[in-house]
Backbone atoms as SQL, in Angstrom:
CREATE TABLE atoms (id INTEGER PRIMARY KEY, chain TEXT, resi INTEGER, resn TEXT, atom TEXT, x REAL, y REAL, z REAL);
INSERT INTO atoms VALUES
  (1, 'A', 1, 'UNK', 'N', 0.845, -1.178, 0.000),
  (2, 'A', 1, 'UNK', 'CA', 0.000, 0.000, 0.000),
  (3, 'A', 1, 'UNK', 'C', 0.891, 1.242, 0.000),
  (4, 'A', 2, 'UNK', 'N', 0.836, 2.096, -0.657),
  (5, 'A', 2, 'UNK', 'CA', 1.165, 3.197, -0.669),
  (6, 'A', 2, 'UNK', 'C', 1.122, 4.290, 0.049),
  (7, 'A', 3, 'UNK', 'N', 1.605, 5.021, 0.861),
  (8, 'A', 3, 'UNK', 'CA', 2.041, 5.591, 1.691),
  (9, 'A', 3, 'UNK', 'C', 2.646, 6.946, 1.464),
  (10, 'A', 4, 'UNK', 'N', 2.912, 8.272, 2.263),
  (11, 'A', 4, 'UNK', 'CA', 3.833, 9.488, 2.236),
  (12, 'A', 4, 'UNK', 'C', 3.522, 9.774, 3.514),
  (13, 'A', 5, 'UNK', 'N', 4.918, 10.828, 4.081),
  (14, 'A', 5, 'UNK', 'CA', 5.078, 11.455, 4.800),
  (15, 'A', 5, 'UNK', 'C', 5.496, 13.041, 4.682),
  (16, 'A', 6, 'UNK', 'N', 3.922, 13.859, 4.670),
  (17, 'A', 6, 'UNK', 'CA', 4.089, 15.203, 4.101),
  (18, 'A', 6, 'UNK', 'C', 3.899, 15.982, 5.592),
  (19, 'A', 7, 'UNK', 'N', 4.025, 17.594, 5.182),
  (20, 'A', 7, 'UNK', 'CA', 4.615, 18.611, 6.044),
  (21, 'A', 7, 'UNK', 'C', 3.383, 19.478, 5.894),
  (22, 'A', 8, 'UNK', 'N', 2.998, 20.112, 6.534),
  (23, 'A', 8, 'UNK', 'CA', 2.130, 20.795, 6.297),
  (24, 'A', 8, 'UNK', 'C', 1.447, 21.808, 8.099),
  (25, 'A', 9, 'UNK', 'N', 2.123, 22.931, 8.396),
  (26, 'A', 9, 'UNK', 'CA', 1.279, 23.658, 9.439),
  (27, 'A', 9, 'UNK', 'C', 2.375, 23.695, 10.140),
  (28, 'A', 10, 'UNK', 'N', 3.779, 23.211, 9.985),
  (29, 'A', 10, 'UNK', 'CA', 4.670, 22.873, 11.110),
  (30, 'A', 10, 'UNK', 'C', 4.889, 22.011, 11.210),
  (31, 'A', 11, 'UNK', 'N', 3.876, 20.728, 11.176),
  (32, 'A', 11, 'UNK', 'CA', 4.019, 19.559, 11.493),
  (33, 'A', 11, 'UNK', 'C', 4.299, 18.538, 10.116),
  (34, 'A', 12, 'UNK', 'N', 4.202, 17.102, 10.760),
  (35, 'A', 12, 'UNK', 'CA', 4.240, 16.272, 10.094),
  (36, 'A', 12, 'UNK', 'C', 3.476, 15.052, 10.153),
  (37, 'A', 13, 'UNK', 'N', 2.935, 14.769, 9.186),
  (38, 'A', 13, 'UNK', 'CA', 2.166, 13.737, 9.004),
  (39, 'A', 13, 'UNK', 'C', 2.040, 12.428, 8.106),
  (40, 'A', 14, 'UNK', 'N', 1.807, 11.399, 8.484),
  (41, 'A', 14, 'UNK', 'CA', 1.790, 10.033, 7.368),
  (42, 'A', 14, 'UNK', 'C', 0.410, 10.122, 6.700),
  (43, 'A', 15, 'UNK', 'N', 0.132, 9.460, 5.315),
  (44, 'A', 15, 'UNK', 'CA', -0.968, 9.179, 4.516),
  (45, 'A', 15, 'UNK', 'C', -0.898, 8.321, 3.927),
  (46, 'A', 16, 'UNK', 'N', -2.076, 7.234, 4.197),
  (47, 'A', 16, 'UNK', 'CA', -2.397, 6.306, 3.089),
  (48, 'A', 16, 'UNK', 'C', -3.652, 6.743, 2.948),
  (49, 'A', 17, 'UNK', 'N', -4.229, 6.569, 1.511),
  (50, 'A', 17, 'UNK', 'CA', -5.488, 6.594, 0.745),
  (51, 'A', 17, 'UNK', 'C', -6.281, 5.891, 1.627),
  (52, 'A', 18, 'UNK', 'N', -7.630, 6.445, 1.842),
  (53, 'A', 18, 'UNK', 'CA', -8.256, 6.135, 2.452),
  (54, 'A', 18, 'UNK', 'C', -8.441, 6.615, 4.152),
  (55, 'A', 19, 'UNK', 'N', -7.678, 7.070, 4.631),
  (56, 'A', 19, 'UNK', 'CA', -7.360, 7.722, 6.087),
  (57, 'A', 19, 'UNK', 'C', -7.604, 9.208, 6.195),
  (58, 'A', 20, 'UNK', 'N', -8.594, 9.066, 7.280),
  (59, 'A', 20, 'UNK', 'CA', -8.511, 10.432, 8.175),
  (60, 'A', 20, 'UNK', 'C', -7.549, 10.521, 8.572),
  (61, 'A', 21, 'UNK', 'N', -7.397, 11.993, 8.980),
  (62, 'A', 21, 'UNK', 'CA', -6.302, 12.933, 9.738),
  (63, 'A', 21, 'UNK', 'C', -6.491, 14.063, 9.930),
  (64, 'A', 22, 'UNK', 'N', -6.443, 14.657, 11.562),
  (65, 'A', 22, 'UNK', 'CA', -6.254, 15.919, 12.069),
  (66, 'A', 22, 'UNK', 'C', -5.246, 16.899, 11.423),
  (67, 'A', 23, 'UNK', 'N', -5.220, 17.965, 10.921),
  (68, 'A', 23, 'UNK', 'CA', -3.734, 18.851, 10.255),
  (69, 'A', 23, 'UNK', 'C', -4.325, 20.589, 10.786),
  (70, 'A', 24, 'UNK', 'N', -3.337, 21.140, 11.455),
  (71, 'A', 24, 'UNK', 'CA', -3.450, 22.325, 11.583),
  (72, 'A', 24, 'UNK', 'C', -4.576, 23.253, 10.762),
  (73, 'A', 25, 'UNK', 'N', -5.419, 23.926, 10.979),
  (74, 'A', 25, 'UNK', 'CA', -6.386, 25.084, 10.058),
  (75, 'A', 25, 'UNK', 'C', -5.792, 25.077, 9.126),
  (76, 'A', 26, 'UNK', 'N', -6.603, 24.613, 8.042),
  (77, 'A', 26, 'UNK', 'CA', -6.521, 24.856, 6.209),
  (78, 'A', 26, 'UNK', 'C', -7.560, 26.122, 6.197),
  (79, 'A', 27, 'UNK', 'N', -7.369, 27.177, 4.751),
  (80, 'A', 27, 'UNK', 'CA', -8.449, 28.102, 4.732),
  (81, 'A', 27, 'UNK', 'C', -8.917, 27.661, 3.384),
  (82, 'A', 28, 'UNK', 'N', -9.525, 26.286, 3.346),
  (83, 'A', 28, 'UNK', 'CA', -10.368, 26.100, 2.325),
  (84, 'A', 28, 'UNK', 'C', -11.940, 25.295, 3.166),
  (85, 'A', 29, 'UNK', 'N', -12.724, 25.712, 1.992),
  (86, 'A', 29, 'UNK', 'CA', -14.272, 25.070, 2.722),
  (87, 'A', 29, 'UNK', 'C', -14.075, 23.651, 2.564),
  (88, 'A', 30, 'UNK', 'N', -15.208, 22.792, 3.763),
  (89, 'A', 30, 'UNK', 'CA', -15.496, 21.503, 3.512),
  (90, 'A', 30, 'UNK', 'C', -15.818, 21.143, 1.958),
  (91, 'A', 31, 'UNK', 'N', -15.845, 19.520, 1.596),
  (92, 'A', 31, 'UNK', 'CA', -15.819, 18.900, 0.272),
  (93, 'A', 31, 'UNK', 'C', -14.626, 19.592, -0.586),
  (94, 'A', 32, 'UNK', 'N', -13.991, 20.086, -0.200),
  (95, 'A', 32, 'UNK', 'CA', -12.859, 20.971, -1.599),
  (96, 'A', 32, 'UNK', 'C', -11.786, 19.908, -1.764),
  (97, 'A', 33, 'UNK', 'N', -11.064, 19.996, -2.206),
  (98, 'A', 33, 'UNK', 'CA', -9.640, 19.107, -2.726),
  (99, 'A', 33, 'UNK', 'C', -8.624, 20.054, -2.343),
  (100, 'A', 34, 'UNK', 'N', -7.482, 19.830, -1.802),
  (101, 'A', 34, 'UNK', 'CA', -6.579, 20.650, -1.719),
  (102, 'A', 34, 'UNK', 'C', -5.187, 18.688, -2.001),
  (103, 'A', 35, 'UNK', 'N', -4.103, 19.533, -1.991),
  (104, 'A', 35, 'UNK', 'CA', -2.642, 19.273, -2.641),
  (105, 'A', 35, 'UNK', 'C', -1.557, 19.661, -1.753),
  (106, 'A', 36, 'UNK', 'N', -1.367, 18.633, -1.294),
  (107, 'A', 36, 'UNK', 'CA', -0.232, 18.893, -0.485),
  (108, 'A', 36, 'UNK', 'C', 1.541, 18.478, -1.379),
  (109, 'A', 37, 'UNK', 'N', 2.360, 19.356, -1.618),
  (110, 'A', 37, 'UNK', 'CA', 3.445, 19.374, -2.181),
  (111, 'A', 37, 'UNK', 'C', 4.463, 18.823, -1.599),
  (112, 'A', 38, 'UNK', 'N', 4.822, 19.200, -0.682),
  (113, 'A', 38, 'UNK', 'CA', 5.719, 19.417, 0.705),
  (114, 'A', 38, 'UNK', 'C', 6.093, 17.600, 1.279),
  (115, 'A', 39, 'UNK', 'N', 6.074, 16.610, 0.448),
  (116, 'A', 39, 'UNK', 'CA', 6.523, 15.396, 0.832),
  (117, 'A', 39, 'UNK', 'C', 7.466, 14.823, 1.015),
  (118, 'A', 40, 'UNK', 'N', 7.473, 14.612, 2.378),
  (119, 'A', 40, 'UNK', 'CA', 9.199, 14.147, 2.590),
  (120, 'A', 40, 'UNK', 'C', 9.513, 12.830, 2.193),
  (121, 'A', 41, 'UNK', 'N', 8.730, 12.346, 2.288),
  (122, 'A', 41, 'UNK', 'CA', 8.999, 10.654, 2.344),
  (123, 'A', 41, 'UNK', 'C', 7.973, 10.140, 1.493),
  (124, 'A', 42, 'UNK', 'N', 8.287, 9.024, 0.660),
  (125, 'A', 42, 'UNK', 'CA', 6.939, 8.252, 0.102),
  (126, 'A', 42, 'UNK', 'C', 7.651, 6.918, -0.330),
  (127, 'A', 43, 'UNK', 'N', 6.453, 5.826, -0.514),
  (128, 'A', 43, 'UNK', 'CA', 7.035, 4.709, -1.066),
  (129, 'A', 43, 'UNK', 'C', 5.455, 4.191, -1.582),
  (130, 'A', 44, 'UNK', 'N', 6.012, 3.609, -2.721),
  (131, 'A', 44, 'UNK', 'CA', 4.848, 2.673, -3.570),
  (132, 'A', 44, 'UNK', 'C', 4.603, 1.552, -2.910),
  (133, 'A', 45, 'UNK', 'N', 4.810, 0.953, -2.349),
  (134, 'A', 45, 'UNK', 'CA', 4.867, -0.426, -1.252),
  (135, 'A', 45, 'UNK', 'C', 5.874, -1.557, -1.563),
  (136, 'A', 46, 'UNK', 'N', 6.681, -1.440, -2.528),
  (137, 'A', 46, 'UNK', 'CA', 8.269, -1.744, -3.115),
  (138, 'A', 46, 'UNK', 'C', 9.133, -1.143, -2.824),
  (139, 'A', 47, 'UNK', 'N', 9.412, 0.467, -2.948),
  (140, 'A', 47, 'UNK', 'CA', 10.315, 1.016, -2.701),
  (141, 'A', 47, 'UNK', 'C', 10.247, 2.344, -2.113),
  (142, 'A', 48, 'UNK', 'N', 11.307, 2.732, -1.284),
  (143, 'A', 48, 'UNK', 'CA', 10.736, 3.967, -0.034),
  (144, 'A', 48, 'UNK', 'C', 11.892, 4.946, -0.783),
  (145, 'A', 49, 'UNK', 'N', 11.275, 6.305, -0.984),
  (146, 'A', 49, 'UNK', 'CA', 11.665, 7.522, -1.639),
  (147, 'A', 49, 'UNK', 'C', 11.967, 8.596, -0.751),
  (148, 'A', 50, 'UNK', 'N', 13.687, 8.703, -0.279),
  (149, 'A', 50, 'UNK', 'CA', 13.330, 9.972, 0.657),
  (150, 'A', 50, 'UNK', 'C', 13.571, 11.308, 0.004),
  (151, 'A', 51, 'UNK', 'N', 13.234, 12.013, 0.612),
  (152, 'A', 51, 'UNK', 'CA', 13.784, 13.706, -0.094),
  (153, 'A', 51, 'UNK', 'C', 14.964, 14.562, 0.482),
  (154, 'A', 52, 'UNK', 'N', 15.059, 15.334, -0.472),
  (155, 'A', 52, 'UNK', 'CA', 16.586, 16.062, 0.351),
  (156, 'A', 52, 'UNK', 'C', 15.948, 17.549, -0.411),
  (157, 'A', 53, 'UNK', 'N', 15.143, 18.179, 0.360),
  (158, 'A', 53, 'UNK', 'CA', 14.660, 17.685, 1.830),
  (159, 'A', 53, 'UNK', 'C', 13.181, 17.270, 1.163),
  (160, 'A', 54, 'UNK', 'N', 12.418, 17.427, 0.132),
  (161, 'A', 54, 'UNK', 'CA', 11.329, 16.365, -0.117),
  (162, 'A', 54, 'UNK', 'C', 11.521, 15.596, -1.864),
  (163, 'A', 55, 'UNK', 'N', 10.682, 14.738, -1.755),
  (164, 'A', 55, 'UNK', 'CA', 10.141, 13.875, -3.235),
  (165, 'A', 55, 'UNK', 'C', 10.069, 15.034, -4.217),
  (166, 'A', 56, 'UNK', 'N', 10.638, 15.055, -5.274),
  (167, 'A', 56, 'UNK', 'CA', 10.129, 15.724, -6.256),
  (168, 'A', 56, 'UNK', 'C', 9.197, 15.064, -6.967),
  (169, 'A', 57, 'UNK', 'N', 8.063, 16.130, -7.495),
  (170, 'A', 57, 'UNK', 'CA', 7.021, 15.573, -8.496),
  (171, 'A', 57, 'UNK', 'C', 5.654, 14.184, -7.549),
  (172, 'A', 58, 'UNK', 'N', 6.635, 14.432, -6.127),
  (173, 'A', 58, 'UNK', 'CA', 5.288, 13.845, -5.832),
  (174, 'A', 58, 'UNK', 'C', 4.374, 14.557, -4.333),
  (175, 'A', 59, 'UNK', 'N', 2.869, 14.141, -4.541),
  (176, 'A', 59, 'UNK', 'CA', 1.792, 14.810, -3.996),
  (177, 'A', 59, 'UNK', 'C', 1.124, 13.783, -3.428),
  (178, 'A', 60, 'UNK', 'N', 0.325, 14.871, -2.646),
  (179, 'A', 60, 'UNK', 'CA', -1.014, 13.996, -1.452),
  (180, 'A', 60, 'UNK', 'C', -2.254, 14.613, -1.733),
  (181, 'A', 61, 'UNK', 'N', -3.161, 14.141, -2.776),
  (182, 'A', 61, 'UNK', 'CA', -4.340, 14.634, -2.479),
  (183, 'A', 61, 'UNK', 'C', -5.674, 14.281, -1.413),
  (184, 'A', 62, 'UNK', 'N', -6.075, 15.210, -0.916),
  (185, 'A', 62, 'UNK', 'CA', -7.297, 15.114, 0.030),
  (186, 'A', 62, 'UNK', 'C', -8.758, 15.824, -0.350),
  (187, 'A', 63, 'UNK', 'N', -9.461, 15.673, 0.506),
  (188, 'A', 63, 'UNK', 'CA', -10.800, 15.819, 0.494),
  (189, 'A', 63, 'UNK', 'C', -10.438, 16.646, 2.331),
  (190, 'A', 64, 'UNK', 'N', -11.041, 17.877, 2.287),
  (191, 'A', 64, 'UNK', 'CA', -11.426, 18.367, 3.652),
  (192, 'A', 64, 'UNK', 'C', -13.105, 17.792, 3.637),
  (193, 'A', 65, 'UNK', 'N', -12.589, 17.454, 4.976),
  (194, 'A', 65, 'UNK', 'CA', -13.969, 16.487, 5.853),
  (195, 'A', 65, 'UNK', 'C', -14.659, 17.789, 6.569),
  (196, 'A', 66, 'UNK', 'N', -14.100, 18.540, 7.933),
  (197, 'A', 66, 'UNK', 'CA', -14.825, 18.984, 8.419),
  (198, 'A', 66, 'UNK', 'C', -13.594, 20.271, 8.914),
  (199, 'A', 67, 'UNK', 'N', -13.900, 21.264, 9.318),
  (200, 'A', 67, 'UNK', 'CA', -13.098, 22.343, 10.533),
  (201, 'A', 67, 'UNK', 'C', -13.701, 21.802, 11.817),
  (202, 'A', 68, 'UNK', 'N', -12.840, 21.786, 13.012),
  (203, 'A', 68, 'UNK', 'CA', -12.971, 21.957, 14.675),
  (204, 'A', 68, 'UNK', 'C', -12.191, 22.617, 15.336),
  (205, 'A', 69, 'UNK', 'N', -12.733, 22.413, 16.621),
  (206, 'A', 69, 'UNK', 'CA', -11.949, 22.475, 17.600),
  (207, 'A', 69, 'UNK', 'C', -11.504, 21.555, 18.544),
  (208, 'A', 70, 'UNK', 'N', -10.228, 21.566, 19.275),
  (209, 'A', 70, 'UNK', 'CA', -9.893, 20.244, 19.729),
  (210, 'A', 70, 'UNK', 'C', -10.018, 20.851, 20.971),
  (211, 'A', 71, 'UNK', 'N', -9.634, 19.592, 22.142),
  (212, 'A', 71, 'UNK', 'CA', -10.251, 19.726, 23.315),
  (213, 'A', 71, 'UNK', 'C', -9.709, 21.111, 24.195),
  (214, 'A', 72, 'UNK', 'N', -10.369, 21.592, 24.906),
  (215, 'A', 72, 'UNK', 'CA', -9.491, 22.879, 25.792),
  (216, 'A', 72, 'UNK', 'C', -8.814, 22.475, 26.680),
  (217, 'A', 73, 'UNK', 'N', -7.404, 23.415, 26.913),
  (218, 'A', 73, 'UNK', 'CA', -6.908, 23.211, 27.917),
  (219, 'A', 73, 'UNK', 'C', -6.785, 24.944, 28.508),
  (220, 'A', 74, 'UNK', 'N', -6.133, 24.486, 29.812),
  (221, 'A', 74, 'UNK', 'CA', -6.856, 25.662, 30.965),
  (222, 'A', 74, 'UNK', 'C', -5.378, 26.173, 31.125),
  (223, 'A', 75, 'UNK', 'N', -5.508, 27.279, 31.362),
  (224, 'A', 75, 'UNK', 'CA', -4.062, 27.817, 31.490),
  (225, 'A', 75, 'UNK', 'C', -4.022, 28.802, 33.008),
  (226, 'A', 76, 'UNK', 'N', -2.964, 28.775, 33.665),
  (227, 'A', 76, 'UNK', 'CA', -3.586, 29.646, 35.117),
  (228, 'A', 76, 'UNK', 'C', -1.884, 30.156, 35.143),
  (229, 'A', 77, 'UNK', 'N', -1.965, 31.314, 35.585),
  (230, 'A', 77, 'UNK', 'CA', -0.466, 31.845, 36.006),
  (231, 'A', 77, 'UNK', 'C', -0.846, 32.510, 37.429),
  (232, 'A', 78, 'UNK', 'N', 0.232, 32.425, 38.135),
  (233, 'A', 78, 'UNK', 'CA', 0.286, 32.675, 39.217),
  (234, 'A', 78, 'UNK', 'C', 1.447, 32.806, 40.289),
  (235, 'A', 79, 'UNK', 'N', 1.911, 34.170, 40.818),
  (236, 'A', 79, 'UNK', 'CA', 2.895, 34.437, 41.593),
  (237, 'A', 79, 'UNK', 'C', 2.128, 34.771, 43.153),
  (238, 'A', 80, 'UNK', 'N', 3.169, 34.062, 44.309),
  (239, 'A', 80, 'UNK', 'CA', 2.774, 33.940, 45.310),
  (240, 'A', 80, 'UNK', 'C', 2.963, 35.632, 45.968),
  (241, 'A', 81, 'UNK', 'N', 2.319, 35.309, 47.237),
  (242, 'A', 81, 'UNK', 'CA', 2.265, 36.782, 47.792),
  (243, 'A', 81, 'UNK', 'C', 1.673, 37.892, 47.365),
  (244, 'A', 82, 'UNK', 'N', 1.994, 37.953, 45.797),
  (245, 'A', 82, 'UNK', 'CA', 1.167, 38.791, 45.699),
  (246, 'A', 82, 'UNK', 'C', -0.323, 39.602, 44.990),
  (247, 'A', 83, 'UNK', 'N', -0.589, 38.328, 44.987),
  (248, 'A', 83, 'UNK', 'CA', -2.344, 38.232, 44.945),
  (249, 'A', 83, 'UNK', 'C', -2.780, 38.173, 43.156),
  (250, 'A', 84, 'UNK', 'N', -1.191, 38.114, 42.161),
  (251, 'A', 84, 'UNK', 'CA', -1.551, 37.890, 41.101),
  (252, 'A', 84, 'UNK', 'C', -1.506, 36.468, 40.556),
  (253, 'A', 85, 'UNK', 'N', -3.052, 36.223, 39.906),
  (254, 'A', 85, 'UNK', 'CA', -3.608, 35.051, 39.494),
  (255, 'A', 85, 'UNK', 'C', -4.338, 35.614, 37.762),
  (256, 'A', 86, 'UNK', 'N', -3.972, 34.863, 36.978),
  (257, 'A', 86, 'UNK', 'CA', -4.586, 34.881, 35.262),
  (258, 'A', 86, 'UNK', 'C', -4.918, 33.505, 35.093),
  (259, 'A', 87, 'UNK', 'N', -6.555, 33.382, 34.816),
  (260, 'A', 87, 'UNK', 'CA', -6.363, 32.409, 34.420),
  (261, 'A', 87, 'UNK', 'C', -7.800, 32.253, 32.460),
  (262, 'A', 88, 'UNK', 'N', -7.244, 31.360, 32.064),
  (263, 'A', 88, 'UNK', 'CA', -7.440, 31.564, 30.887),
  (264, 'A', 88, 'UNK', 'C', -8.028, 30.155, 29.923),
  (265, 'A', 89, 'UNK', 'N', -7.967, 29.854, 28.892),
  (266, 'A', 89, 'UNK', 'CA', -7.996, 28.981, 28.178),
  (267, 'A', 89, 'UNK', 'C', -7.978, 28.717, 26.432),
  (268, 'A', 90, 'UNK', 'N', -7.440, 27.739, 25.883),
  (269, 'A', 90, 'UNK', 'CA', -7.661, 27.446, 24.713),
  (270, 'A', 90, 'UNK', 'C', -8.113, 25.831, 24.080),
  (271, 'A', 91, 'UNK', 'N', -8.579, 26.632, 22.727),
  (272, 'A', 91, 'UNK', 'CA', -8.881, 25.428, 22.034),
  (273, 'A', 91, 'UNK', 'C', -7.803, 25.095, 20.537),
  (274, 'A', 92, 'UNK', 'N', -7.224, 24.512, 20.501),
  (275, 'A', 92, 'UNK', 'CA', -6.728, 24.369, 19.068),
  (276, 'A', 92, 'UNK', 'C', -8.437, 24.247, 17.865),
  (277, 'A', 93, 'UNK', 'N', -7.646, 25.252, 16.247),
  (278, 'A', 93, 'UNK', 'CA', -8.629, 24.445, 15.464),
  (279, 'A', 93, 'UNK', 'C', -7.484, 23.761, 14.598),
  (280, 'A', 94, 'UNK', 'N', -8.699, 22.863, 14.125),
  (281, 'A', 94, 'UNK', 'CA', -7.794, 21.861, 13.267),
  (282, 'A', 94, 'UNK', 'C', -8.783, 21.451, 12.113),
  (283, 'A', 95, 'UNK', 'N', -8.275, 20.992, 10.920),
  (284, 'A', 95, 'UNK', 'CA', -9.197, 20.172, 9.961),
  (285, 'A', 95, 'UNK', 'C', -9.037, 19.405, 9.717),
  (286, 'A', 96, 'UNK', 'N', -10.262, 18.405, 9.328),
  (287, 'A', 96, 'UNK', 'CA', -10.060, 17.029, 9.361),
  (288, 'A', 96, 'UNK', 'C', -9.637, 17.006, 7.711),
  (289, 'A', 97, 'UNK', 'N', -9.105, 16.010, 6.882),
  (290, 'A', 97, 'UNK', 'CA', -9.018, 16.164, 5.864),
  (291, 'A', 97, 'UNK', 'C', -9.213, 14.199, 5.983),
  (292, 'A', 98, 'UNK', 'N', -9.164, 13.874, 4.464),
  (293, 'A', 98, 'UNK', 'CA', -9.447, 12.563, 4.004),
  (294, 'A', 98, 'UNK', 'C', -8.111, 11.893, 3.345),
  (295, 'A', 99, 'UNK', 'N', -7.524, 11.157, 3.127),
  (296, 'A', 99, 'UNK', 'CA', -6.423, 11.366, 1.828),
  (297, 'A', 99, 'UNK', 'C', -7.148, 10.538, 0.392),
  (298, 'A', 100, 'UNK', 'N', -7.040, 10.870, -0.670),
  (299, 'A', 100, 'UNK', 'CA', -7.757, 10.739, -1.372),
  (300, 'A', 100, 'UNK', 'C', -6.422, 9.406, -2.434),
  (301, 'A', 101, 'UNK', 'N', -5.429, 10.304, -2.511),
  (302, 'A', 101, 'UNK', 'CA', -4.565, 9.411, -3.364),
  (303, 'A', 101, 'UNK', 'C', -3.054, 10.168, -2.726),
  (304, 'A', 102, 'UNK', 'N', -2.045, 8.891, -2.819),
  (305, 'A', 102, 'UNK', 'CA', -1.047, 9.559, -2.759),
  (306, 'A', 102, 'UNK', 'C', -0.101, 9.125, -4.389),
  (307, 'A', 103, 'UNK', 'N', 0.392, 9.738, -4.883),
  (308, 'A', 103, 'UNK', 'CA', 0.983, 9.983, -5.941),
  (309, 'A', 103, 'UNK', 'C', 2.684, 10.224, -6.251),
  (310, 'A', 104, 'UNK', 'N', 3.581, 9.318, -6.773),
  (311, 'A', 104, 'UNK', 'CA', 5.057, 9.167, -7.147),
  (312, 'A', 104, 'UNK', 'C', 4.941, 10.046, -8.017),
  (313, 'A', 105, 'UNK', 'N', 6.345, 10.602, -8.811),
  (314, 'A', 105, 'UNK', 'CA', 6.521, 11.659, -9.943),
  (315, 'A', 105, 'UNK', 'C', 6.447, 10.654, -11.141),
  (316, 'A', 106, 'UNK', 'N', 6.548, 9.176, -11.120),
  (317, 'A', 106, 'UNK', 'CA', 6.087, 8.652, -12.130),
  (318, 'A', 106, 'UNK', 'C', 4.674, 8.236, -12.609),
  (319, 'A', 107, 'UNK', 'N', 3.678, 8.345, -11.867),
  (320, 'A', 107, 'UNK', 'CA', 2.366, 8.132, -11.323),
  (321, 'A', 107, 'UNK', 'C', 1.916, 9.389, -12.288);
């Protein structure tokens, strides 16, 4: 099965066709297609392709599933004595995306 390891938000992520995955806020709407370039790693399920520093000519296409938010966490600062307390919170967003195909430069 075919496989990549693309870059995208900072991070990094694996894809095979067929798989969900969380990836940092995309600014495209649900159902769209977007193209991820940025692949470091890929292999056809014979042979593994690394990049210096990615694959040329090869891509990850997806399907965006949905936008969220992921769970909150609570943030509190606080120095003793003297009565200062902040406290706060966040949510990451993130989008779900689909992988649709992953693609070699001979492909």
């Amino acid at each position: 099965m075919p496989y990549a390891i693309f870059s995208t938000g900072g991070a990094q992520f694996r894809a095979e066709p067929g798989v969900t995955i969380k990836v940092p806020l995309l600014a495209a709407e649900p159902g769209s297609k977007v193209t991820f370039d940025q692949v470091l790693l890929a292999s056809d399920g014979k042979q593994v392709h690394a990049g210096k520093p990615v694959v040329k000519g090869a891509k990850v296409t997806a399907e965006i599933v949905r936008h969220g938010k992921g769970k909150k966490i609570k943030i509190y600062r606080f120095a003793r004595r003297t009565g200062y307390r902040r406290h706060g919170g966040h949510r990451q967003q993130f989008t779900e995306i689909k992988i649709a195909d992953v693609k070699l430069k001979g492909d």
